[in-house]
N, C-alpha and C positions, 0 to 999 in steps of 0.2 A: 504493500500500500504506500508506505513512505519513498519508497522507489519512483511509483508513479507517478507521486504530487513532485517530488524532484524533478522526473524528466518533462513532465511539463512546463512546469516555472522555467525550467532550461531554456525549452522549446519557445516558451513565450517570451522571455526577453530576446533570446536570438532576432526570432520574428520581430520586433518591435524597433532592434537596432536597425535593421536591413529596410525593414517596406517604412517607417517611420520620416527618412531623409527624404525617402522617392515623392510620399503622399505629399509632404510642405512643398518641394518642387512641383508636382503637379497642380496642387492648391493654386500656387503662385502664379503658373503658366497659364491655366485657367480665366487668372481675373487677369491678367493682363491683355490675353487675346479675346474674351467675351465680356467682359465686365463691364468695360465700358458703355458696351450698348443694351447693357441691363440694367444700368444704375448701381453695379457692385465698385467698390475700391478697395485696395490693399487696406487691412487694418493700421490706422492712425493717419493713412493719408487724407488729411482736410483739405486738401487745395485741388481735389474734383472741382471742375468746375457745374454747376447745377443749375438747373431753371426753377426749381422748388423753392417757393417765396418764402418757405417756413423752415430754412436751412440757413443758418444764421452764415453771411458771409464773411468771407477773410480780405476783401477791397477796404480797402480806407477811403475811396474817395467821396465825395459830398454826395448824398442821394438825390436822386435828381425826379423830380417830379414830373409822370406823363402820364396819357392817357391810354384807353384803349389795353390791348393785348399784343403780344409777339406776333411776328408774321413771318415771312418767308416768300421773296417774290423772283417769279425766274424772267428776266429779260433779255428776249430776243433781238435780234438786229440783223435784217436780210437785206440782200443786195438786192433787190425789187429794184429797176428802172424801167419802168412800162414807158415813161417819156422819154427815153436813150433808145431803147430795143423792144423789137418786135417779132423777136424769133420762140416767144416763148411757145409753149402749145395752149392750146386755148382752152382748156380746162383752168389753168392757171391764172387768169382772170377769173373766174368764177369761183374758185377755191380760198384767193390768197385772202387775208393773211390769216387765215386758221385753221385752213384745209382740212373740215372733217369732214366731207368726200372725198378725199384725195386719193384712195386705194387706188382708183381708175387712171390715176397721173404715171404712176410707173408700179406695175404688179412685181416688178425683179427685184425693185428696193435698190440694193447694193450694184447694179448695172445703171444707174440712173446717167454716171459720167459716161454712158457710152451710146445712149439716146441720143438723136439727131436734134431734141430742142434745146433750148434754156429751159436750164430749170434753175428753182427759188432756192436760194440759198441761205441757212441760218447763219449767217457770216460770224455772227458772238453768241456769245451765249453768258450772260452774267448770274448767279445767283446771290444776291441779298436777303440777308438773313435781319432785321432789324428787333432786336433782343431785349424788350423793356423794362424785361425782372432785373436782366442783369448788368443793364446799361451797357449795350456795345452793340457795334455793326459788326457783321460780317459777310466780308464781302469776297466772292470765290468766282477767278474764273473757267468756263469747263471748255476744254476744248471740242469744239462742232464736228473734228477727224475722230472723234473717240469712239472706236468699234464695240457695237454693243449688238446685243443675241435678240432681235425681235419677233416673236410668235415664228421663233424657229430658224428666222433669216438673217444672214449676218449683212450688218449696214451701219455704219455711223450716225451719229446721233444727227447730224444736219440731215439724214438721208432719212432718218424717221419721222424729222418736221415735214418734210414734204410729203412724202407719202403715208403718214399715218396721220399727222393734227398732231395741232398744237394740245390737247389735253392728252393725247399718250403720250407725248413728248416729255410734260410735266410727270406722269406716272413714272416713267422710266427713269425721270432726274430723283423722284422721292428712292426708286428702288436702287439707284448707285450711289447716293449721297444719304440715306435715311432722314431727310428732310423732306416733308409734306409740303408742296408746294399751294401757298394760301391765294395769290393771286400771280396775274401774268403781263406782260406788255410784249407784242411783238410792234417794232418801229422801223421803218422803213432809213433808205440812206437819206431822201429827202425830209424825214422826222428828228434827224439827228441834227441835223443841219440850221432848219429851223432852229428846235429845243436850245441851242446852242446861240445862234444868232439872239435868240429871246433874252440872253441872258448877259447879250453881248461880249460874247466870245469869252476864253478861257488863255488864263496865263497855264503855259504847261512845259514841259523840259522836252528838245528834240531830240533824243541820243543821239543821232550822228546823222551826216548831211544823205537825204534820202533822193535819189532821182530813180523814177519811172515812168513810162508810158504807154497806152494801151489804146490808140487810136478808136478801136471797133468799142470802146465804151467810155470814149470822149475825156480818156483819165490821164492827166498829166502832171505827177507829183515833182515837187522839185523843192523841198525845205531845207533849209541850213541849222545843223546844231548849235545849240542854247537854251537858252530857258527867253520865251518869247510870248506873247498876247497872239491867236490865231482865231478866228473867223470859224465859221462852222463846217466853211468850206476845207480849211485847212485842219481841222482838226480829225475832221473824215479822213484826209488823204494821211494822215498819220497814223491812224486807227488801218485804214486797209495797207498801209504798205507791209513787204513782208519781206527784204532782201537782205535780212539780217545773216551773219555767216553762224554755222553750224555751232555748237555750244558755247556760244554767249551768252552771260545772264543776262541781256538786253533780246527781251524779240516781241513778236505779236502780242502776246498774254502779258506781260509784263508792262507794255505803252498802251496795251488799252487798258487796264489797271490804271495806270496814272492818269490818264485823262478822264474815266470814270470818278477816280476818287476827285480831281479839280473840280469837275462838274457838279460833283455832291459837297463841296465846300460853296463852291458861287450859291447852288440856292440855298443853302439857309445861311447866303451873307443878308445882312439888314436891307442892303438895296432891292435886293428878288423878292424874299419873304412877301414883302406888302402887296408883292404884286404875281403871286404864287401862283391865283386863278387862274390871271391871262394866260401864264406861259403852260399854266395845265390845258388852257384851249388849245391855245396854238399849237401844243405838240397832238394832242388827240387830235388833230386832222390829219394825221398821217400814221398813226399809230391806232392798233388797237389794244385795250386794255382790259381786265375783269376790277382794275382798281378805279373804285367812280369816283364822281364827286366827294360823292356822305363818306368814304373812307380818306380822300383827301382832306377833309374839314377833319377830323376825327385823329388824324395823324401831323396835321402839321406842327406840335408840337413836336416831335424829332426833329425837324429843319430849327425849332430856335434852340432847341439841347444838344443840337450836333455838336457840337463844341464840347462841352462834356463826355459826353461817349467816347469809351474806347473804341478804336478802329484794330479789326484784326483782316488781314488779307490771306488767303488758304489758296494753295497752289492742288490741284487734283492729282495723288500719284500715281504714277506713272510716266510712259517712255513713247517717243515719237520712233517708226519703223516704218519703212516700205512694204508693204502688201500687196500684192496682183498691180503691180506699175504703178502706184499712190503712196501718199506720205499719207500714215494714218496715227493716231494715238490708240497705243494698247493701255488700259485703263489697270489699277491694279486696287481693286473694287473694293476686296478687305481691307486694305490697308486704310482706303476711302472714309469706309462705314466708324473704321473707328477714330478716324482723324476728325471728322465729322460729328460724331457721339459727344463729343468735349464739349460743343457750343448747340446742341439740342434746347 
């Protein structure tokens, strides 16, 4: 009998040295690769960041008084020039800017680049996250080339605006980024232009002197590096040029980030603010939106707390590769979900 109880107590601390180190490491591995997107964190670690108003924070900075709730808006930006070009197919007038017929525009999806027409292009794609609990913007841009798996077909995200609508388009942003998309604005290049002009142009940084041109779509960029006051016209031609050389931390996503974030400092400067309406009309003539009016009244409080708010900007990981003769973005989704989980 005392034999028995021996080799057990044996058997059990053995057992308890050996699988005991494994179980804390799995533990560990666990909350770091799921946790985040469950609301678990390593014991002691207080500096999760949270949305739960009843989770005492570790910010010091002044609390800033707003209205309303968090939201989440994904902004499109298509090279739509029905006034330059007429080779579109003519579904494409009838569809754009939200194409929820679109199925009938190209059934192949991912052969779209090989179609005899123009087709509509989600040229950007911004996600803004405006975060009220926790006082902060965030602001993510997602690359349009980013190959993504649709009811089966593989196609980049620009290639899903087109031929599936702008509300899958939003579906599939919530399912790669786990953010629910609360409204949307797709704007045309003549929307930018305007919105911009409204606000009488933007001071913005040019990284370096940009020449191109493109006859058959009346494009002719030609800007000198500095930090300079540009036109709406010019600010476009910054946003679309793209001859940046191979890994530079300067390229596309990165200058439309900056003139994105200029453009979200001009309006909530003092001079815009009072005249917030106009430039909300003037841009909705060329844009369409799910954000109305009653939500601009309801919101414009963040345009006078912008200034307080933290700004965070989120790069989507992943890697640019050639695919079937195209520069595409391979997306690297988990890593996404949980970079993303942070600011939920």
């Amino acid at each position: 009998m005392l034999a028995s109880v021996r080799n057990f107590v044996i058997t059990f601390l053995i057992a308890l040295l050996v699988f005991a180190p494994t179980a804390y490491f799995l533990s560990e591995l666990l909350i770091e690769c799921v946790g985040p997107g469950f609301g678990i964190v390593a014991p002691g670690n207080s500096s999760q960041p949270t949305d739960d108003p009843d989770v005492p924070s570790t910010d010091t900075r002044p609390s800033v008084s707003t209205n309303g709730s968090s939201f989440n808006m994904l902004i499109v930006g298509t090279d739509y020039q029905p006034n330059l070009l007429n080779d579109y197919k003519s579904d494409a007038f009838i569809n754009y800017p939200l194409f929820e017929n679109a199925s009938s525009l190209d059934p192949n999806g991912s052969m779209s680049d090989y179609t005899p027409y123009r087709t509509v292009n989600a040229d950007v794609m911004l996600l803004v996250r405006a975060d009220k609990t926790n006082q902060r913007f965030v602001f993510s841009y997602i690359p349009p080339e980013m190959l993504v798996i649709c009811g089966g077909v593989e196609m980049t995200l620009n290639e899903a605006y087109t031929t599936l609508g702008i509300d899958y388009l939003t579906e599939k942003l919530t399912s790669i980024t786990g953010f629910s998309i609360d409204y949307y604005t797709v704007i045309d290049m003549a929307g930018v232009k305007a919105l911009i002009n409204s606000v009488d142009g933007l001071t913005v940084t040019v990284p370096c002197d940009m020449k191109y041109s493109d006859p058959a779509q009346q494009l002719y960029i030609d800007l000198k590096s500095g930090v300079q006051k540009l036109s709406g016209d010019k600010c476009l031609d910054l946003i679309r040029y793209n001859g940046y050389e191979e890994g530079l931390a300067i390229n596309r996503a990165t200058v439309t980030m900056s003139v994105f974030n200029s453009l979200a400092e001009k309006l909530a400067s003092e001079s815009v603010i009072t005249k917030i309406n106009d430039v909300y009309t003037i841009t909705t003539k060329y844009a369409t939106t799910s954000f109305g009016v009653t939500d601009l009244t309801e919101h414009t409080d963040l345009l006078t707390k912008y200034s307080e708010y933290k700004k965070i900007n989120l790069s989507y990981p992943g890697s640019y590769s050639m695919h079937n003769g195209r520069k595409i973005f391979v997306p690297n989704v988990n890593k996404a979900i949980l970079t993303y989980s942070e600011y939920r």
